[in-house]
C-alpha positions as CSV (number, residue, x, y, z in Angstrom):
1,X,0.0,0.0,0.0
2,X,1.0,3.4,-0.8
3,X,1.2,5.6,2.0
4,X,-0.1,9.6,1.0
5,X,2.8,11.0,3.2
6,X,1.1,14.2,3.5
7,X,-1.6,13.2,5.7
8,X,0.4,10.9,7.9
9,X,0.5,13.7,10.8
10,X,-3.2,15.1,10.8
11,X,-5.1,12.5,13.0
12,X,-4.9,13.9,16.7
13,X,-8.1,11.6,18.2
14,X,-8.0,8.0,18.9
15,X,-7.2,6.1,15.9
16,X,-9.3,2.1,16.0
17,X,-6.8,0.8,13.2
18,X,-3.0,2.8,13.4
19,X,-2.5,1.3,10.3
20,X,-4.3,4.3,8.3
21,X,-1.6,7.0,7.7
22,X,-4.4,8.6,6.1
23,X,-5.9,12.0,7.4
24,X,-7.4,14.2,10.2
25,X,-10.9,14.2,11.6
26,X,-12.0,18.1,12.5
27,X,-10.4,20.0,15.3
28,X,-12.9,20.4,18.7
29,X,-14.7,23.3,17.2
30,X,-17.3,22.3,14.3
31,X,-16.8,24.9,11.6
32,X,-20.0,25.1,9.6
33,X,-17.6,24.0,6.3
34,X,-16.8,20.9,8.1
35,X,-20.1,19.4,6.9
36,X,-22.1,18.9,4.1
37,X,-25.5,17.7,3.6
38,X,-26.5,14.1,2.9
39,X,-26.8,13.1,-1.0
40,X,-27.4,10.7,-3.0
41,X,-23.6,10.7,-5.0
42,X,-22.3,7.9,-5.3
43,X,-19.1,9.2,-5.0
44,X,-18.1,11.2,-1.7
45,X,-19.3,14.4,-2.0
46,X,-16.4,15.9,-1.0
47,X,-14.5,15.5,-4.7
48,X,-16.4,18.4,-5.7
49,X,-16.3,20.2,-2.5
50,X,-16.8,24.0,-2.8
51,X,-16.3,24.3,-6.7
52,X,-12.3,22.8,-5.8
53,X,-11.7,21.1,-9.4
54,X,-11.2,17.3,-9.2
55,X,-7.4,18.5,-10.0
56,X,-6.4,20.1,-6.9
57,X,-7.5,22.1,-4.3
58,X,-7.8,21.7,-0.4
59,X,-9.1,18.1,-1.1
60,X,-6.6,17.1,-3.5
61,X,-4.7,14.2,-0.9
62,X,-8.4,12.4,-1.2
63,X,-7.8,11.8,-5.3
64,X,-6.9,9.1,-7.3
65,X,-6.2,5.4,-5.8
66,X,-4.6,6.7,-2.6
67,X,-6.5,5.3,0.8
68,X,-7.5,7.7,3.0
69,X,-10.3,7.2,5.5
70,X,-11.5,10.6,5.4
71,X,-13.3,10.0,2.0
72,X,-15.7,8.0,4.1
73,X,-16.7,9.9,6.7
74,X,-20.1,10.7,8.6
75,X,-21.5,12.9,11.4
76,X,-23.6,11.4,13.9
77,X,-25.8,13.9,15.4
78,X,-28.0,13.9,18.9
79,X,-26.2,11.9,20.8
80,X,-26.8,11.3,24.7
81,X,-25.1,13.3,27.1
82,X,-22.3,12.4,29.5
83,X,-21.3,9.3,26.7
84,X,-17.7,8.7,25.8
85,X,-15.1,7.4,23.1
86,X,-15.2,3.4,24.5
87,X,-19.5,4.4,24.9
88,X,-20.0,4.9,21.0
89,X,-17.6,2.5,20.0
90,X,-19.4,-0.1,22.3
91,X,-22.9,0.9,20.8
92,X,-21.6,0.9,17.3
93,X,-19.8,-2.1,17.5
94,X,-23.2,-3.8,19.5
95,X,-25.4,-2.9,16.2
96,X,-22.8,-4.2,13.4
97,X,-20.8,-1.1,12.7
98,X,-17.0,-1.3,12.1
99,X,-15.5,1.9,12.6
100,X,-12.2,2.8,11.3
101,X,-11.7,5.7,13.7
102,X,-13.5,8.0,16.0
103,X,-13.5,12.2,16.9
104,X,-16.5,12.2,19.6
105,X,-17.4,16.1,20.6
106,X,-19.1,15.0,23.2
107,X,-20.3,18.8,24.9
108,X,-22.1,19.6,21.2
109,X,-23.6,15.9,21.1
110,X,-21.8,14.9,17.4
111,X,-19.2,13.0,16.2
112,X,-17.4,12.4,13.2
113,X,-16.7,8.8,12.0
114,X,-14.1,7.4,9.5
115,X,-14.8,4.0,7.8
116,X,-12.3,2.1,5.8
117,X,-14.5,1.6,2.3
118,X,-18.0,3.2,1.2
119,X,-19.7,-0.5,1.7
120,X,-18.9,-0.3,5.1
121,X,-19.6,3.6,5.8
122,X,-23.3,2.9,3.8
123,X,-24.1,0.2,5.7
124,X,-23.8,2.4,9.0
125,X,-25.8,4.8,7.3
126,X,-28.6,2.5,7.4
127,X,-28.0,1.1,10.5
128,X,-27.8,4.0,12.8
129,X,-29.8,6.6,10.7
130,X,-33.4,7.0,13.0
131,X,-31.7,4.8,15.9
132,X,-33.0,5.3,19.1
133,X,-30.4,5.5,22.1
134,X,-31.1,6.5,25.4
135,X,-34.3,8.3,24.8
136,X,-32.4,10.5,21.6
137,X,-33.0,9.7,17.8
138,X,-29.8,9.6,16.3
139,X,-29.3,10.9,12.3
140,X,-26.7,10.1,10.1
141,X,-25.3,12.3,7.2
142,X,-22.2,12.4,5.1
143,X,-19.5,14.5,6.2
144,X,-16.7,16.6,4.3
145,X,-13.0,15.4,4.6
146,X,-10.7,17.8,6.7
147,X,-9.3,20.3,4.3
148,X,-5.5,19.7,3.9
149,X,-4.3,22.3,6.4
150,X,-1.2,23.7,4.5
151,X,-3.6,24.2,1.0
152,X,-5.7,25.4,3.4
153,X,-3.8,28.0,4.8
154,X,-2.1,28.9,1.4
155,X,-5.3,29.8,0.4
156,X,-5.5,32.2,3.8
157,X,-2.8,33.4,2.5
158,X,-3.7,34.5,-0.8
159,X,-6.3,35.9,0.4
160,X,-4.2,38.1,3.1
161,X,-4.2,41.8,2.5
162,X,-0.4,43.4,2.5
163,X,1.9,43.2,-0.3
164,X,4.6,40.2,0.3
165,X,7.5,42.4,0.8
166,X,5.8,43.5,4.4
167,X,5.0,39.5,4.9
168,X,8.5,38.7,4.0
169,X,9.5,41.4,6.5
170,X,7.2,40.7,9.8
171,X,8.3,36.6,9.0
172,X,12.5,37.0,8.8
173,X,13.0,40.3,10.2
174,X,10.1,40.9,12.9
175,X,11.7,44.1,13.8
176,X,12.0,46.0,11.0
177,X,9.9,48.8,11.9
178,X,11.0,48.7,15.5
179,X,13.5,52.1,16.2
180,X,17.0,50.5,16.6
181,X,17.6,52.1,19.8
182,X,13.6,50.5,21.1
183,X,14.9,47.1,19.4
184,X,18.3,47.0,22.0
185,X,15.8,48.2,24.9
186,X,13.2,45.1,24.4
187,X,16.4,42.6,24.1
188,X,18.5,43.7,27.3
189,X,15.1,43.3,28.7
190,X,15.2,39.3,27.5
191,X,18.2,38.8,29.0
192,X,17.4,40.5,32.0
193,X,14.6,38.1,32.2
194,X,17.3,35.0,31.7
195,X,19.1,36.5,34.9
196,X,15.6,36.4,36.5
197,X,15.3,33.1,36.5
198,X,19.1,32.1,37.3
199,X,18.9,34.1,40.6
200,X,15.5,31.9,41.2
201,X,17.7,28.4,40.6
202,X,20.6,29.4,41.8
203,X,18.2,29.6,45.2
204,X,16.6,26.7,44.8
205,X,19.9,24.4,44.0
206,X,22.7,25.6,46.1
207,X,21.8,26.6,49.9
208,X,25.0,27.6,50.7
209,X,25.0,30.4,48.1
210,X,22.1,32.0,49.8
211,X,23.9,34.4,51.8
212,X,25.9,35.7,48.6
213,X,22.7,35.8,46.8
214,X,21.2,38.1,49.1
215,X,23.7,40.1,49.0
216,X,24.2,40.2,45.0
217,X,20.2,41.0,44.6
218,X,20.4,44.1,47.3
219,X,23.2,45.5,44.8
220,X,21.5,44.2,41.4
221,X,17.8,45.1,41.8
222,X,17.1,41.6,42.4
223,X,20.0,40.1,39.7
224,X,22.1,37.4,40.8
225,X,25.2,39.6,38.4
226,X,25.7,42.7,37.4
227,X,23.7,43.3,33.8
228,X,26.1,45.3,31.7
229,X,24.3,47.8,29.4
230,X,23.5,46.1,25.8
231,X,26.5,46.1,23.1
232,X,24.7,47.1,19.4
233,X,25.8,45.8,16.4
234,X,27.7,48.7,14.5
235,X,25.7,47.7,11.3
236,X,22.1,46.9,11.2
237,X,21.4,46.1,7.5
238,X,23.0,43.9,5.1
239,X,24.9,42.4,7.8
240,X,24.2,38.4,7.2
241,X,27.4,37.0,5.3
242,X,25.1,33.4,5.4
243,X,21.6,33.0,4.4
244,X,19.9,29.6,4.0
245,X,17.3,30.2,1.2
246,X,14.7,27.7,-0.1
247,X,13.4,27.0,-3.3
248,X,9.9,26.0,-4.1
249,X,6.7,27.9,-5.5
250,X,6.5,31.4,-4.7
251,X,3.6,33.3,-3.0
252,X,3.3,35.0,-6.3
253,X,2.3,32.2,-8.2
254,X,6.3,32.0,-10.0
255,X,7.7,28.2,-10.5
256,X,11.4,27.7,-8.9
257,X,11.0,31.0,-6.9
258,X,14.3,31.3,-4.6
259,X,14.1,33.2,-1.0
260,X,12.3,33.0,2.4
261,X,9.2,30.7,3.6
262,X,6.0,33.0,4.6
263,X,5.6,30.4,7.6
264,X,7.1,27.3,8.8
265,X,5.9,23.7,6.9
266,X,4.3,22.8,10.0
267,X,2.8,26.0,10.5
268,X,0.8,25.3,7.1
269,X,2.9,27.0,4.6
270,X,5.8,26.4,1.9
271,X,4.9,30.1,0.2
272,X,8.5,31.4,-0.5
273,X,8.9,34.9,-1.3
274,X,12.3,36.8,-2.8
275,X,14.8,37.8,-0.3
276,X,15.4,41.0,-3.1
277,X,13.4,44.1,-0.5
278,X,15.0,42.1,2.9
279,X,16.7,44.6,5.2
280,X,19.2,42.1,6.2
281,X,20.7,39.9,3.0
282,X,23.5,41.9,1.7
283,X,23.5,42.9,-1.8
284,X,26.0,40.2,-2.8
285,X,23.8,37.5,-1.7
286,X,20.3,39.3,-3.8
287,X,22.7,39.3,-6.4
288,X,23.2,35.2,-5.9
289,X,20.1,34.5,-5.7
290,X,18.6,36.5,-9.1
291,X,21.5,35.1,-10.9
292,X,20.6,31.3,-10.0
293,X,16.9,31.7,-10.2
294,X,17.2,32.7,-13.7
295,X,19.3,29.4,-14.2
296,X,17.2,26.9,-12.6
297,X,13.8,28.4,-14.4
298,X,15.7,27.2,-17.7
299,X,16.3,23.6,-16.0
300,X,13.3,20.9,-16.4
301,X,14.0,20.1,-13.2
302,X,11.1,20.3,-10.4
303,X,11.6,22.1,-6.8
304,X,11.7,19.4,-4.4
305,X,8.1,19.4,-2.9
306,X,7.6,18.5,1.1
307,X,4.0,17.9,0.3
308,X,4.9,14.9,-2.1
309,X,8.8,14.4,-1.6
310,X,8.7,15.0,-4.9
311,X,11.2,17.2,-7.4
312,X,14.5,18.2,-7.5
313,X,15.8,21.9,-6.2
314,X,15.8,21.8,-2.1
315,X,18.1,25.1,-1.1
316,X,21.3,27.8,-2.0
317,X,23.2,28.7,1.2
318,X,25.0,32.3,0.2
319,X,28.3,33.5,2.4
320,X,30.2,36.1,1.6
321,X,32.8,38.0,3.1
322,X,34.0,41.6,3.7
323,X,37.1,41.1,1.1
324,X,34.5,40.5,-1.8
325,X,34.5,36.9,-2.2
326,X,31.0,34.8,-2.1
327,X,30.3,30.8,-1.6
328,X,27.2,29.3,-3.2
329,X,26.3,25.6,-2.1
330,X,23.7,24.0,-4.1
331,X,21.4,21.9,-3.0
332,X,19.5,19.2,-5.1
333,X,18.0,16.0,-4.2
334,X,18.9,13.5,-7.3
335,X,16.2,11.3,-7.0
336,X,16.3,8.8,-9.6
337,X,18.5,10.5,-12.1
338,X,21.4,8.9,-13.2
339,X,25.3,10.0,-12.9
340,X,25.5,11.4,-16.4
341,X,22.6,14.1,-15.8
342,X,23.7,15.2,-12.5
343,X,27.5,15.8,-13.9
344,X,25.6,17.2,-16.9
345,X,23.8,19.7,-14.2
346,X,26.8,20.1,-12.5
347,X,28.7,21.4,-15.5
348,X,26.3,23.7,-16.9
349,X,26.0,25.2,-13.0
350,X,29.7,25.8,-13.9
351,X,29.7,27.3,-17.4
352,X,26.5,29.6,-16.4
353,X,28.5,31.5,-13.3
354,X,32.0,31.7,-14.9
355,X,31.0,32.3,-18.9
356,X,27.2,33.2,-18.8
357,X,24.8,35.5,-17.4
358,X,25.8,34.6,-14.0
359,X,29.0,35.6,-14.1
360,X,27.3,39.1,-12.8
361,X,26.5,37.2,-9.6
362,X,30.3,37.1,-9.1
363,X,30.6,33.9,-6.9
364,X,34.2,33.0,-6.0
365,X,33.5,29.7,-4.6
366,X,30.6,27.0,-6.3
367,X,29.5,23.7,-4.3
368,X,26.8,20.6,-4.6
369,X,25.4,19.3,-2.2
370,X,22.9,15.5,-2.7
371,X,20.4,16.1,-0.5
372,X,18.4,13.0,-0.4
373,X,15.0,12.3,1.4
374,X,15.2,12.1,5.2
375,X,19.0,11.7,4.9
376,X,19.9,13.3,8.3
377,X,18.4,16.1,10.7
378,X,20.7,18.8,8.8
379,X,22.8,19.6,6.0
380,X,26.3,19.3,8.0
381,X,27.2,16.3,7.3
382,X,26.3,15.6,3.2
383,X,29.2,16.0,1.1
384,X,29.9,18.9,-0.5
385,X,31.4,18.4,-4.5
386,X,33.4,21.5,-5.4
387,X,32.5,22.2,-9.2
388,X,34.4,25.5,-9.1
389,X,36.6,28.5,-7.6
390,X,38.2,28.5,-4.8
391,X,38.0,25.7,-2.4
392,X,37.1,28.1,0.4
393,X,36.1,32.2,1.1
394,X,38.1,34.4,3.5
395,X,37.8,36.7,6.3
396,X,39.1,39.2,8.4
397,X,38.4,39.9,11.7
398,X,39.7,41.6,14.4
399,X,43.0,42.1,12.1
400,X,43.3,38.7,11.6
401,X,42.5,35.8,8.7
402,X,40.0,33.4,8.3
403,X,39.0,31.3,6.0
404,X,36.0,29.3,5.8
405,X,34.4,26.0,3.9
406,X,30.8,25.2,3.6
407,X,30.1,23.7,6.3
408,X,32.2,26.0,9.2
409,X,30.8,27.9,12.0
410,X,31.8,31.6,12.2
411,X,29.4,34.3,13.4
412,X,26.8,35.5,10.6
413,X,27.5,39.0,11.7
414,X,31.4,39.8,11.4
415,X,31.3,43.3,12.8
416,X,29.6,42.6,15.4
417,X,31.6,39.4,16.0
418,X,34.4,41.4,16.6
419,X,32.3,43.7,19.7
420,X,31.4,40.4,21.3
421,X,35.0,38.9,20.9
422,X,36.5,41.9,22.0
423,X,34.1,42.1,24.8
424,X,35.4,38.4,25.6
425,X,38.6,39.0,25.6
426,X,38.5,42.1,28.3
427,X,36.2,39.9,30.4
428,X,38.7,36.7,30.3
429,X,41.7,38.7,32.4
430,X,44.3,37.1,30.0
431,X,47.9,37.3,30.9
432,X,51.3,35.3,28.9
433,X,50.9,32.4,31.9
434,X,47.1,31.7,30.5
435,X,45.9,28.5,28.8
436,X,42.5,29.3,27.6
437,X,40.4,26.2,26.2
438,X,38.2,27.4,23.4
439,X,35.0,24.9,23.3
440,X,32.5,24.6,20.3
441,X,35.6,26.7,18.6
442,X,34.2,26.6,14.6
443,X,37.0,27.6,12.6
444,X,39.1,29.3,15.6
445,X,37.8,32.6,15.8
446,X,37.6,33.1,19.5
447,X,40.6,31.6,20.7
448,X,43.0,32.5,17.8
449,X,42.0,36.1,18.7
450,X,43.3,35.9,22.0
451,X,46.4,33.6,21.4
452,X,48.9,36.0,21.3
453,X,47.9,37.2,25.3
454,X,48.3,34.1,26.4
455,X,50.5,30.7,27.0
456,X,48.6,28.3,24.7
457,X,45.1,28.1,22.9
458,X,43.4,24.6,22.8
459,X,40.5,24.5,20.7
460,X,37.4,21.6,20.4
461,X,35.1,21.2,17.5
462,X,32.9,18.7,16.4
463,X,32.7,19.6,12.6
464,X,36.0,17.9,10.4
465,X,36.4,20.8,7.9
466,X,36.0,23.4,10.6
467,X,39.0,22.3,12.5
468,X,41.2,21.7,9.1
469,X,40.1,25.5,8.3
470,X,41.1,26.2,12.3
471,X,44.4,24.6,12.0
472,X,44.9,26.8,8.4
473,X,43.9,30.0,10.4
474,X,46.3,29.6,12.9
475,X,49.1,28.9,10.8
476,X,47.9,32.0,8.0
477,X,48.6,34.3,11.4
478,X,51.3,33.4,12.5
479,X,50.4,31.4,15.6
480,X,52.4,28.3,16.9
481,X,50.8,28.0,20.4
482,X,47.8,27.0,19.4
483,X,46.3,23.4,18.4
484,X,42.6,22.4,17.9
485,X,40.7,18.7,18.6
486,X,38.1,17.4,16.2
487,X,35.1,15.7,18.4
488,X,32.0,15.7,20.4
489,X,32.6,18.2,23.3
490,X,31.4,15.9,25.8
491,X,34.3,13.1,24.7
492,X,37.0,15.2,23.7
493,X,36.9,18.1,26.6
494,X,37.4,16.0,30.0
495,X,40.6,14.1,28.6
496,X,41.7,17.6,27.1
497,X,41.2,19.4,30.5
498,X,43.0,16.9,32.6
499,X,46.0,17.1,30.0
500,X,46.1,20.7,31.0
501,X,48.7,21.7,34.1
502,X,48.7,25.3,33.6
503,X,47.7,27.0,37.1
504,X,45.7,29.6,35.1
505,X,43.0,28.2,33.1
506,X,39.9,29.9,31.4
507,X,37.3,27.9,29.5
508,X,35.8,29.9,26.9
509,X,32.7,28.2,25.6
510,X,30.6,29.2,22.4
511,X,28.1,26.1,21.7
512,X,25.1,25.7,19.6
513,X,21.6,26.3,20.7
514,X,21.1,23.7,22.8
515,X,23.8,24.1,24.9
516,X,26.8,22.0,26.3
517,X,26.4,18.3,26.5
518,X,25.6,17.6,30.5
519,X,29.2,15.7,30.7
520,X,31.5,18.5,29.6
521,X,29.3,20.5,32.5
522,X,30.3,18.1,35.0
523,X,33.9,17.8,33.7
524,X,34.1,21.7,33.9
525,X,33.2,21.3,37.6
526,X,35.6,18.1,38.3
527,X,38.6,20.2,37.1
528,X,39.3,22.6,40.3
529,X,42.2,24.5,38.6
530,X,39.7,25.7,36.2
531,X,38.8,28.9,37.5
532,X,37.0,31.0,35.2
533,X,34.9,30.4,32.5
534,X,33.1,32.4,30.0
535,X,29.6,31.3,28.4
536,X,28.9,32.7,25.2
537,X,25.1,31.9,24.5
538,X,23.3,32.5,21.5
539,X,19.8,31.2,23.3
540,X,20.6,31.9,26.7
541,X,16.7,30.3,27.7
542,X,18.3,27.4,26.1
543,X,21.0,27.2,28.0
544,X,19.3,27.5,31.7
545,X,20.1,24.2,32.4
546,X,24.2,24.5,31.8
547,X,23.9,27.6,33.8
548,X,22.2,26.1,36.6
549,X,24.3,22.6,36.6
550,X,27.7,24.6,37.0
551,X,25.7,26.6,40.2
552,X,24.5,23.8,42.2
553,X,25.3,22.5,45.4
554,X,27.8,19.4,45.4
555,X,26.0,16.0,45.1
556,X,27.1,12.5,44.2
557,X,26.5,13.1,40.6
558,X,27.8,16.8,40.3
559,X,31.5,16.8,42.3
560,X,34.0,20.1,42.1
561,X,33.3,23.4,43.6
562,X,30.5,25.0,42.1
563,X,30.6,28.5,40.2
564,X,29.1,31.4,40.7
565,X,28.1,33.8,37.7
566,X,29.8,37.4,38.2
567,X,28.6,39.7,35.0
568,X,26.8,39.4,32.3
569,X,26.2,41.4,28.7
570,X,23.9,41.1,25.7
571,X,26.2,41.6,22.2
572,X,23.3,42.4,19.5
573,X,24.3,40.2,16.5
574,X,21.1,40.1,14.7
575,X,19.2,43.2,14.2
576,X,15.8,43.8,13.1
577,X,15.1,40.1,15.7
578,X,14.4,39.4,18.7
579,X,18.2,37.5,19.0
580,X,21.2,38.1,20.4
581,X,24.0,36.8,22.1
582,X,24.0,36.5,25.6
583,X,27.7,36.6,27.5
584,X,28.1,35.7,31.3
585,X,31.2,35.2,33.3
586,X,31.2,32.7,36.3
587,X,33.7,32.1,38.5
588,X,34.6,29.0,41.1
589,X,33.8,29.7,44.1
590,X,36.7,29.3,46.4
591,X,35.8,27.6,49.5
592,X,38.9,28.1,50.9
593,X,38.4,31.0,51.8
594,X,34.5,30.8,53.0
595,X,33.6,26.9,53.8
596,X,30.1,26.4,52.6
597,X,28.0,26.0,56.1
598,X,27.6,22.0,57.7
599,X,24.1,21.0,57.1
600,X,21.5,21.4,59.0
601,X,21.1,19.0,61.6
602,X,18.8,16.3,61.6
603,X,15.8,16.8,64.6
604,X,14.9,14.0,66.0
């Protein structure tokens, strides 16, 4: 059996037969458009639904030969009071009727009923139609399938008033029309909510801090640290130097449209709209972007659909750099095509940006990327094919090089990079005797920034061509005390940390989202001559649990001295959104010098 994979995720009710990947039964509010009256069609009424053409429309999963229950579908209507799901599925059951799934709404007495062929819903019909059941007269009529929710709200969209530049805007850049100096205000006050909360499980997980705590929210209003006033970003337009953008149908109506979703997939939209009137895609990038729009519109190749996980043309990930030089990695899902039409592709990608019209796009560095169906959770891992340019782009920050392949973390935002590094490297207290460990390092930024302060620069990374492009950073400045590890933080960083017998040791941390893996946390605690440590967060909320694990008490699973956090800064890296990047300082508490109290005794 063919599963229709777009419906596999509608049905929210109790399901009799799991097998049926088929579609939803109504959410808990009847809509009048929900329900149509009974006929006499043979087929379900539903194929001609609302003038929708037997071609398309917000019923189209319910064509053709593909099973889905909702094409045989009833309402039962007046149905006793105070009955539930096992009730009508007992009575039903009791009288002949073989249900394939129920939605009981039992407050408005009705309830929608999915059957697994017409014989079976008909004969229902008959058999419950003018039923009495506990003193009400039940009735019977055909019901509508659930509209598929992203046509439907594609077609809420179409309908939307405001031109799709101001969509485009309020989607990627929420902020646009927000005063810059309003947009800082509204983020310090974020992060000022994130220190909120520490102070509350700082509290609640460490006792023996409670006297400090005190102390720190007299002087704080209430702040477990010092909140530092908000570093801007010195640009605030045009500052991305990498944009993800998808290719599919445009809001428009325009085939193999490249740019921005209107809405998540989940949210009921693939709409994508050009990235061309975006206050935050440099002009490089819009220039990328026209250029390879115009050459996939003269492919026969299909967008890649995740309606029917069907078609060809999945994404184009820009970067460029300050020194003029842009990367564009392809992406393209192969399907079934054989060897000699994707080399084909790949060489007329190459003649069209270095002898045709996209040599006006000016890209310096050309990758493809097979993106297959459901191959991993990101695009990190799939092999990029160079097809031409350089292998990599370059950099320069903070008076130093970089360079950078497809796949390597560095900040999206390089002038503002440089006021959060800077602002990193005051708050470290660096002197020639330091060994600073650089975790979740990308391609070395942070610590090869810092490395001619101190002793030695040890970096972690979990991405291969990230470290290679670390390695080649360090070398193209000059630096010899510096060497970088490729691996999961929470393998590589306790064996790294215990190598280290410098007396002076500061972890810098800079990791994704999520946070820290829980084991480099309590390897960070373990290692006593690691005194400082500086968290550089770009979702601090995310991150409440690494900042509350390196703050608690002592306990048989958490062992070293706990920390304490000392100041903390927001470094604005995206403008025009609510983001930014959140630094805090924390420092061991030295209980040398003030022994945590003895327990309270035990009363007996």
């Amino acid at each position: 059996m063919f599963f229709w994979p777009l419906m596999q995720d509608k049905m929210t009710d109790v399901a009799l037969d799991k097998t049926d990947p088929a579609g939803s039964l109504p959410s808990t509010e009847k809509e009048p458009d929900d329900i149509i009256e009974e006929n006499n069609q043979e087929n379900p009424p539903a194929t001609a639904a609302e003038g929708e053409g037997a071609a398309g429309g917000l019923y189209r999963y319910i064509k053709g030969d593909l099973f889905t229950s909702e094409i045989f579908k009833v309402e039962i209507q007046n149905l006793p009071k105070y009955i539930g799901f096992n009730d009508l599925k007992k009575f039903l059951n009791k009288h002949g009727v073989n249900p394939h799934k129920i939605k009981l709404f039992s407050k408005q007495m009705f309830a929608f009923v999915t059957f697994k062929n017409q014989e079976e819903r008909d004969k229902a019909m008959k058999a419950v139609h003018g039923m009495q059941w506990k003193s009400k007269v039940l009735s019977v009529r055909l019901a509508k399938p659930k509209a598929d929710p992203i046509l439907k709200k594609r077609k809420q969209e179409e309908e939307a008033e405001g031109p799709l530049n101001i969509q485009i805007a309020n989607a990627v850049t929420p902020l646009w029309n927000v005063p810059y100096e309003e947009q800082l205000k509204r983020k310090e006050k974020e992060v000022e909510g994130v220190l909120q909360k520490l102070t509350r499980e700082i509290g609640n997980n460490n006792k023996a801090m409670l006297p400090w705590l005190f102390l720190q929210k007299e002087k704080y209003n209430k702040l477990c640290c010092p909140l530092e006033a908000i570093r801007p970003s010195p640009v605030q337009t045009e500052y991305r130097n990498k944009c993800e953008f998808v290719i599919g149908v445009g809001a428009d109506g325009e085939d193999k449209t490249v740019g921005f979703r209107l809405g998540k997939y989940k949210g009921g939209s693939c709409a994508v709209v050009s990235p061309a009137e975006t206050s935050h895609v440099s002009s490089e990038a819009k220039r990328v972007v026209q250029g390879f729009q115009q050459f996939i519109r003269t492919t026969p190749y299909a967008v890649y659909s995740p309606e029917t996980y069907e078609g060809h043309w999945r994404q184009l990930t820009v970067r460029t750099s300050r020194i003029k030089q842009t990367m564009a990695i392809v992406f393209f899902n192969p399907q079934k095509l054989q060897e000699e039409e994707i080399e084909e592709l790949k060489r007329n990608l190459r003649q069209y940006f270095t002898e045709g019209e996209g040599q006006e796009s000016a890209i310096t560095s050309l990758y493809f990327v097979r993106m297959g169906q459901r191959t991993s959770a990101g695009t990190e891992d799939l092999p990029c094919e160079h097809v031409t340019g350089e292998e990599w782009i370059h950099e320069e920050l903070l008076g130093l090089k970089f360079r950078i392949s497809p796949h390597s973390f560095f900040q999206t935002n390089t002038p503002a990079a440089e006021v959060l590094y800077s602002a990193v490297g005051e708050w470290a207290q660096l002197d020639q005797d330091s060994t600073v460990l650089d975790v979740c390092c990308g391609t070395g930024t942070i610590g090869i920034s810092l490395a001619k302060v101190v002793k030695k620069v040890i970096g972690i990374e979990l991405c291969q061509e990230a470290v290679e492009d670390a390695k080649a950073n360090a070398e193209a400045n000059g630096l010899t005390n510096v060497e970088f590890h490729c691996g999961k933080a929470e393998d590589v960083f306790p064996t790294v940390l215990n190598a280290v017998v410098s007396p002076n040791v500061t972890a810098i941390v800079d990791p994704p989202r999520a946070g820290l893996h829980s084991k480099v946390i309590l390897a960070i605690r373990r290692a006593e001559h690691l005194k400082r440590l500086i968290y550089v967060a770009c979702n601090a909320k995310a991150a409440m649990n690494n900042f509350t694990d390196l703050c608690r008490a002592v306990s048989n699973r958490v062992r070293g001295a706990p920390f304490r956090p000392v100041r903390a800064m927001a470094v604005d890296l995206f403008p025009q959104t609510m983001h930014c990047e959140t630094i805090l300082l924390f420092e061991r508490v030295d209980y040398s010098q003030n022994p945590p109290p003895p327990p309270s005794p035990i009363l007996v």
